[in-house]
C-alpha positions as CSV (number, residue, x, y, z in Angstrom):
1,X,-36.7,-26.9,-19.7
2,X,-34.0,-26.5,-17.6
3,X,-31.5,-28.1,-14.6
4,X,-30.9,-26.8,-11.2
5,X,-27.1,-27.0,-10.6
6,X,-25.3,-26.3,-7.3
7,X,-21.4,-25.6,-7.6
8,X,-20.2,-26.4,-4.1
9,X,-16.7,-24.7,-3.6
10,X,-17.8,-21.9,-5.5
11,X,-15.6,-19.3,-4.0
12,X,-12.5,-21.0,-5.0
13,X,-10.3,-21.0,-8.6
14,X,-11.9,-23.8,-9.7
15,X,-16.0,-23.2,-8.4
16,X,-15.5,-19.8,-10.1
17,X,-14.7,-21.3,-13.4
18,X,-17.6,-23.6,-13.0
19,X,-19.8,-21.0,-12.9
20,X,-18.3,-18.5,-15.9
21,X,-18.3,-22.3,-18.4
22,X,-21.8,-22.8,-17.2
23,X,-23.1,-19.4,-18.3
24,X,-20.5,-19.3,-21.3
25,X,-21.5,-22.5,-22.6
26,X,-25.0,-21.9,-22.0
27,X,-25.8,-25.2,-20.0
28,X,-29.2,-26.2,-20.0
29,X,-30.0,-24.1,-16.4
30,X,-33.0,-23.5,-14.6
31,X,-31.6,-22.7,-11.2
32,X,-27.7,-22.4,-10.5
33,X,-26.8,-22.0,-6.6
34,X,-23.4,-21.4,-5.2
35,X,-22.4,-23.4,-2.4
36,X,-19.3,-23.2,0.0
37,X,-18.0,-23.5,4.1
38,X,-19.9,-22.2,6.3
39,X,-17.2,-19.1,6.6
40,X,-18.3,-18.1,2.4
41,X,-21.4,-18.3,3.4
42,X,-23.3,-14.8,2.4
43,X,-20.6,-14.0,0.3
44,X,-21.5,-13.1,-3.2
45,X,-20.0,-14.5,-6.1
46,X,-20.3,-13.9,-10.2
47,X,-22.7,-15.9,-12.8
48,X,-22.2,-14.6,-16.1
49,X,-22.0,-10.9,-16.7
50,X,-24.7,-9.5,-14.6
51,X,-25.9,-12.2,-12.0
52,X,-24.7,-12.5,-8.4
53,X,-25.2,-15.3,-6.3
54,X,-25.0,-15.3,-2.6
55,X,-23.5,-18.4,-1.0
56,X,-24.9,-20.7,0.9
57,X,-23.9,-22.5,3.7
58,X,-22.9,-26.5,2.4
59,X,-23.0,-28.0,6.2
60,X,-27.0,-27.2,6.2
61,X,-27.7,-27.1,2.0
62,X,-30.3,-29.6,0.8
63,X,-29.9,-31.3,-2.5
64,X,-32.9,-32.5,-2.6
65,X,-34.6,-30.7,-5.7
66,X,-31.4,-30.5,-7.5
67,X,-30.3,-32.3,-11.1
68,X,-26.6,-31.9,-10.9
69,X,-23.7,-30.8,-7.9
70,X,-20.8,-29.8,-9.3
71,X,-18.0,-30.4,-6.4
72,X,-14.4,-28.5,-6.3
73,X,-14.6,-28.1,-2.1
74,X,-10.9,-30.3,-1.2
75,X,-11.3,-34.3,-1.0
76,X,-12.1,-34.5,2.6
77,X,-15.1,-32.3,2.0
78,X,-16.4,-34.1,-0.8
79,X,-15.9,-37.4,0.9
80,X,-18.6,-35.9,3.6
81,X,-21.1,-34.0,1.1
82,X,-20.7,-35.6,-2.5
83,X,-22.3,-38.9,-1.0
84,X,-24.5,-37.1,0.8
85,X,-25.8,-35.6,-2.3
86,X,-25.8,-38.2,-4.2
87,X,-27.8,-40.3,-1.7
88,X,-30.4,-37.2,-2.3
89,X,-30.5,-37.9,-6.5
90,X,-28.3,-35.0,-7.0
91,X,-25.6,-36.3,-9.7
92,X,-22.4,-35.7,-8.2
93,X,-19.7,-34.1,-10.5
94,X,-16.8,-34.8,-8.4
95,X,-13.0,-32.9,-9.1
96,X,-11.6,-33.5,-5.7
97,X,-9.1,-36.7,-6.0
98,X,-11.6,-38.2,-3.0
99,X,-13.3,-40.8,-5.6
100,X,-11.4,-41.4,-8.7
101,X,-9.4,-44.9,-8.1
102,X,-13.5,-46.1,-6.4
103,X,-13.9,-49.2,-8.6
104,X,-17.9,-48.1,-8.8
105,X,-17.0,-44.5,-9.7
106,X,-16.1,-43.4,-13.3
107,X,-13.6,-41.2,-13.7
108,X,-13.8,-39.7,-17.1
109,X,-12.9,-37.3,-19.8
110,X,-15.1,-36.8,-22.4
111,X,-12.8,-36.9,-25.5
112,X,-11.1,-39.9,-23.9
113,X,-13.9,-42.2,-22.6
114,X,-17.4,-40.4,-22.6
115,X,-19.0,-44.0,-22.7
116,X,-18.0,-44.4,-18.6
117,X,-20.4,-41.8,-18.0
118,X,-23.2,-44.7,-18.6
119,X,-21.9,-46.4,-15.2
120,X,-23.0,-42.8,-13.1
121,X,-25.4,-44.5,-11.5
122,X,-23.7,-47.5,-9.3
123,X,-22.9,-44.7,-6.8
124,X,-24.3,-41.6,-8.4
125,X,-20.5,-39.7,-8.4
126,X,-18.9,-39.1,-11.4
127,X,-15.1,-38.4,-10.7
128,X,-13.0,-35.7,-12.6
129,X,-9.2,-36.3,-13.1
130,X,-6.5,-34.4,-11.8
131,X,-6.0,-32.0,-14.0
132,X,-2.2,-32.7,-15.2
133,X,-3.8,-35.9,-16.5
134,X,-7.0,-34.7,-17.9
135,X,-4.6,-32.8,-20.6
136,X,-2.3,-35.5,-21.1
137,X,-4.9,-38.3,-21.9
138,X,-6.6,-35.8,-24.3
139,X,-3.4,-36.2,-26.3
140,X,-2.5,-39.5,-25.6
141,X,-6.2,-41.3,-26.9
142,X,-5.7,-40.3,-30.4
143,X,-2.3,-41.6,-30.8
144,X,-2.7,-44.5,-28.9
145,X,-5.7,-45.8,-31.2
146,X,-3.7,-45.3,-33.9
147,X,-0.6,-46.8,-33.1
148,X,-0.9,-48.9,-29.5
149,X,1.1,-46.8,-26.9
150,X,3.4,-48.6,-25.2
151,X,5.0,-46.5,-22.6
152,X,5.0,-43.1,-21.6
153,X,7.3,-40.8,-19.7
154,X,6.2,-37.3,-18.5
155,X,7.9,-34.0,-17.1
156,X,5.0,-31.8,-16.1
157,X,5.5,-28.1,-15.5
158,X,2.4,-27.1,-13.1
159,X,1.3,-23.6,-12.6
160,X,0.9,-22.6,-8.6
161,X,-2.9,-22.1,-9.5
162,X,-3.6,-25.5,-9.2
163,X,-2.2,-25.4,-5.5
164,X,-4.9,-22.6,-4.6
165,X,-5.5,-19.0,-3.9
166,X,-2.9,-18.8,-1.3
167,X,-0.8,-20.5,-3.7
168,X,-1.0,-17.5,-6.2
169,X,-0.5,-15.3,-3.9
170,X,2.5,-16.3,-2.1
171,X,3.8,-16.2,-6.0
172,X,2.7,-12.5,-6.1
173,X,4.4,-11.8,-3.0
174,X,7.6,-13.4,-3.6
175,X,8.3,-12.1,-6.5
176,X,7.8,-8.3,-5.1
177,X,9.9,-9.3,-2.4
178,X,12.5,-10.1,-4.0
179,X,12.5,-6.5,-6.0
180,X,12.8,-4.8,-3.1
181,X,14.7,-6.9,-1.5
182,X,13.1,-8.1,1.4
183,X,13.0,-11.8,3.0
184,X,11.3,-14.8,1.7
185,X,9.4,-17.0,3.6
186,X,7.9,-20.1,1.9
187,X,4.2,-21.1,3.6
188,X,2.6,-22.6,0.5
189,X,5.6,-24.6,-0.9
190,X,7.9,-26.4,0.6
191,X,10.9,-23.6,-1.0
192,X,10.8,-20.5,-2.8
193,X,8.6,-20.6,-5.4
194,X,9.6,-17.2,-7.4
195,X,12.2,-17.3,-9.9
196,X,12.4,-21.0,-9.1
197,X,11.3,-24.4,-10.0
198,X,10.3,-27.3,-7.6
199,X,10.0,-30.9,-8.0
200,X,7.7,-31.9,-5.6
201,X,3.9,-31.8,-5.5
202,X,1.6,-33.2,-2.5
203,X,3.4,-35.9,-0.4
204,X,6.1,-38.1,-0.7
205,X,5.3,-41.9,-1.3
206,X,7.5,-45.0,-0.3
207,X,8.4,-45.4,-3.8
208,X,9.9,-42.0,-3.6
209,X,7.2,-40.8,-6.0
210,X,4.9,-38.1,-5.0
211,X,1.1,-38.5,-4.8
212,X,0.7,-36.0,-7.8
213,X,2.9,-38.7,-9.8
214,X,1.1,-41.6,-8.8
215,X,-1.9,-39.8,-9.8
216,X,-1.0,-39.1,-12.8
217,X,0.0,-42.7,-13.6
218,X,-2.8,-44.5,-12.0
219,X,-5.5,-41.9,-13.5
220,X,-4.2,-42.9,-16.9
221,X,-4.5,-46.9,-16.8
222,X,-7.7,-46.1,-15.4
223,X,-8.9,-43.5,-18.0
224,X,-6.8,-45.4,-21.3
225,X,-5.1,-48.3,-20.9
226,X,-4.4,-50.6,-18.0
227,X,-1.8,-51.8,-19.9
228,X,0.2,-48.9,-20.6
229,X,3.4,-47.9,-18.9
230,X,3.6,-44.4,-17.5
231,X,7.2,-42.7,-15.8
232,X,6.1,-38.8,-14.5
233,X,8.1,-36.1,-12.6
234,X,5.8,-33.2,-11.3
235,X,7.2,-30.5,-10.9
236,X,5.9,-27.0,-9.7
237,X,7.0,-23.8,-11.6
238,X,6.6,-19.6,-11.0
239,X,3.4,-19.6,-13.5
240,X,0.1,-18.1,-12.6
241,X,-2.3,-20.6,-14.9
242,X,-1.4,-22.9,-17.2
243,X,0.2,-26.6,-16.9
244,X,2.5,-27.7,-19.5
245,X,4.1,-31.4,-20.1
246,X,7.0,-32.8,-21.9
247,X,5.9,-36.1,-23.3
248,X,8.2,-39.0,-24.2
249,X,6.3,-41.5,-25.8
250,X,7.2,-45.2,-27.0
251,X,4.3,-46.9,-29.3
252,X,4.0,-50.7,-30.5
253,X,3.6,-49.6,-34.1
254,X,5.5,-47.5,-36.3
255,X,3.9,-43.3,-36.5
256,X,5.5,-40.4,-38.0
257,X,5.1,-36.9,-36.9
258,X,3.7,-36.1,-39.7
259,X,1.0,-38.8,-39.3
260,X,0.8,-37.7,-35.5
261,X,0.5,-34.5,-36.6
262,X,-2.7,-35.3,-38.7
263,X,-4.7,-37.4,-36.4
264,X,-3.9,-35.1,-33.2
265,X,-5.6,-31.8,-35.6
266,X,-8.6,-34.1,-36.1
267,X,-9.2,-34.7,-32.9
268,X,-11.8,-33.0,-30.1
269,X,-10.4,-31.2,-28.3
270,X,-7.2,-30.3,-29.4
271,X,-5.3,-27.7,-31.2
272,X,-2.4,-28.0,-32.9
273,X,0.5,-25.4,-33.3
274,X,3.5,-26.9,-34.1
275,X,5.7,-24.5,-36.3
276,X,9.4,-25.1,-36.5
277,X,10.1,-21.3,-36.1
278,X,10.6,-19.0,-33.0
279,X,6.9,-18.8,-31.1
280,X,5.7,-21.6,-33.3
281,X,4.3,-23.3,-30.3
282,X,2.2,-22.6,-27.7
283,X,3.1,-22.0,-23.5
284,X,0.9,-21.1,-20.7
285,X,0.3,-17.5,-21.3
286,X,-1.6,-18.2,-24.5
287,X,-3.8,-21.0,-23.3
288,X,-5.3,-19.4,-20.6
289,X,-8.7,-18.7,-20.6
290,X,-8.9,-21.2,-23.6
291,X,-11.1,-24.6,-24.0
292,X,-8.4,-26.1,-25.6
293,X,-5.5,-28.6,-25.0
294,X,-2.5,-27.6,-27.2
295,X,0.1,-30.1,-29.0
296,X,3.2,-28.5,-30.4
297,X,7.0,-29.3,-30.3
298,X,5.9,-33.0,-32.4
299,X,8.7,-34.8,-33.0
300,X,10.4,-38.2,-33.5
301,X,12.4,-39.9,-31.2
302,X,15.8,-40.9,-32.7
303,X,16.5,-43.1,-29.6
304,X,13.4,-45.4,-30.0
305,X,12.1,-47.8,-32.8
306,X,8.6,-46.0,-32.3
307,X,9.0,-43.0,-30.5
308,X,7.4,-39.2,-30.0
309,X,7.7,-36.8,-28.3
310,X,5.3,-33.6,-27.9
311,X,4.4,-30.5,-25.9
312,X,1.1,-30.7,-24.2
313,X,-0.4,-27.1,-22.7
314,X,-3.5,-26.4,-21.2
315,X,-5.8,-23.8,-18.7
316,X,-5.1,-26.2,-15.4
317,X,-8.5,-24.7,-14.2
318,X,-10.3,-25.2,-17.2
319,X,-10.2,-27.9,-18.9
320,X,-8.2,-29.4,-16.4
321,X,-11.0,-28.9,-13.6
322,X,-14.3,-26.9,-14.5
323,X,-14.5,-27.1,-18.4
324,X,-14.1,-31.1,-18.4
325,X,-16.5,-30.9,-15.0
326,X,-19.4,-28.9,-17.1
327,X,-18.4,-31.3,-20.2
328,X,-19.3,-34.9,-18.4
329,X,-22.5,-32.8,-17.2
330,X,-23.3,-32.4,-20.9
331,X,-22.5,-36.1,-22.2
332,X,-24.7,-37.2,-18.9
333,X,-27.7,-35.2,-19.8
334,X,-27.0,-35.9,-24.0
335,X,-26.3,-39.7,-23.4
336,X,-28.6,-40.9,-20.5
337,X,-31.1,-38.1,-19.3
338,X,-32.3,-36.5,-22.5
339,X,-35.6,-38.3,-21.3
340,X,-35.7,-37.7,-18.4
341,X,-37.2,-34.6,-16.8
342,X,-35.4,-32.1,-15.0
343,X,-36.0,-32.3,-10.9
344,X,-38.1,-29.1,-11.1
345,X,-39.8,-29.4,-14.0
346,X,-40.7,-33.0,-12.5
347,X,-41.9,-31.1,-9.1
348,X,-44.0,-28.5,-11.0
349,X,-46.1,-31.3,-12.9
């Protein structure tokens, strides 16, 4: 007995993951559909190793019969079609920023706070975080139940990935340009984005902040701890896939690396490598394509009374978008519809 899932945005980095964890994880499917704009539609797309999908126009797609939407289209999409399908009984997986601060919308991560998922129904969206904060949080909860974080500063180093394909590719392009010496002209970023870092990611707020660092800090209370400080600089850097983030962080009670250390290798989700040698830690190139969030670089803070600091990679489109996607799909069904029949089983009765 199987769900019918649509992926909506499937022809972007993010839709396409969707579909490879679906098959790789071996959801629970008895239909899968991939949906996009109406200029995809009748393109074909990849489901596993043999299957391809033709995509369907979302301005005229009916959710009607299905279990589960899975939605990666841009905010101002999903803030059209997610309610939409959700007014249909099509749980809405959301990982546009379009619903995640809605009071009546969980936003969730399934290592971090899997019991939100029981509040799905008050609008019928689920939200996914952003994906710099989906790792972070994964690191944080263990710590913080262990030892009562207080504050936390981050310096995140963001793959262009997470900006898009046109993001990538003006990456690509740069980079040969520069070989053979021909002139650069940013479109994507606001600078050069080969052989070069930049410290700005979506708009400008009054604060000075950027929306990405607001994000990330208002994600967090939701997701954690209200209570919790957070102080984050987003910055973008030449990497195809991968995020990485420089955590400072200030507890209430006394914790050793070595105790962090323990608890952070017991806990889902994560993988520690933290050597003191050369390589002994992990960077982008190695978690991509991975599940995992990876701690190394754990260390104490001379300059606090209760201080840490770690390194924090993961795959941005991964488990920082369609792995933690597929995930809250799995606690929903595990948790709260392992009773329930699936839509088409129900219409075949």
């Amino acid at each position: 007995m199987g769900y019918r899932v649509a992926v909506v945005g499937a022809t972007g980095n993010v839709g396409r993951e969707m579909l490879q964890i679906l098959f790789e994880r071996e959801f629970p499917i008895d239909e899968v559909v991939a949906v996009a704009s109406e200029r995809s539609a009748g393109r074909e797309v990849s489901f596993g190793d043999d299957d391809v999908l033709k995509v369907q126009n979302l301005e005229c797609f009916d959710f009607a019969s299905f279990d589960f939407a899975l939605f990666s289209p841009g905010a101002r999409v999903s803030a059209v079609h997610a309610p939409r399908a959700a007014q249909a009984g099509c749980v809405v997986i959301d990982n546009t920023s379009q619903f995640r601060m809605d009071p009546d919308v969980p936003l969730v991560v399934p290592e971090v706070n899997a019991e939100a998922v029981a509040d799905y129904d008050k609008r019928n969206i689920i939200a996914n975080p952003n994906c710099s904060t989906i790792q972070l949080v994964v690191a944080l909860k263990p710590l913080h139940d262990e030892a009562t974080i207080k504050r936390v500063v981050v310096a995140t180093y963001q793959s262009v990935s997470g900006a898009g394909n046109a993001a990538m590719d003006e990456l690509f392009e740069q980079t040969k340009a520069i070989y053979v010496n021909d002139p650069l002209e940013p479109k994507e970023f606001t600078k050069q984005i080969a052989f070069n870092v930049i410290p700005h990611i979506q708009d400008f707020m009054d604060d000075g902040s950027t929306k990405e660092e607001w994000k990330m800090v208002a994600e967090t209370k939701k997701i954690l701890d209200p209570n919790i400080k957070v102080s984050v600089t987003c910055v973008r850097v030449p990497v195809f896939v991968g995020h990485s983030e420089a955590v400072n962080i200030e507890f209430e009670d006394p914790i050793t690396a070595q105790r962090a250390r323990e608890i952070l290798r017991e806990s889902p989700g994560l993988m520690v490598v933290d050597r003191r040698e050369d390589g002994g830690y992990v960077t982008p190139v190695e978690a991509t394509g991975e599940y995992a969030t990876y701690v190394s670089r754990i260390r104490e803070d001379s300059t606090l009374e209760n201080g840490l600091n770690i390194w924090v990679v993961a795959d941005n489109l991964r488990k920082g978008a369609a792995l933690n996607s597929v995930q809250i799909a799995e606690v929903l069904i595990n948790r709260h519809l392992s009773e329930t029949a699936p839509r088409a089983a129900a219409g075949s009765a």
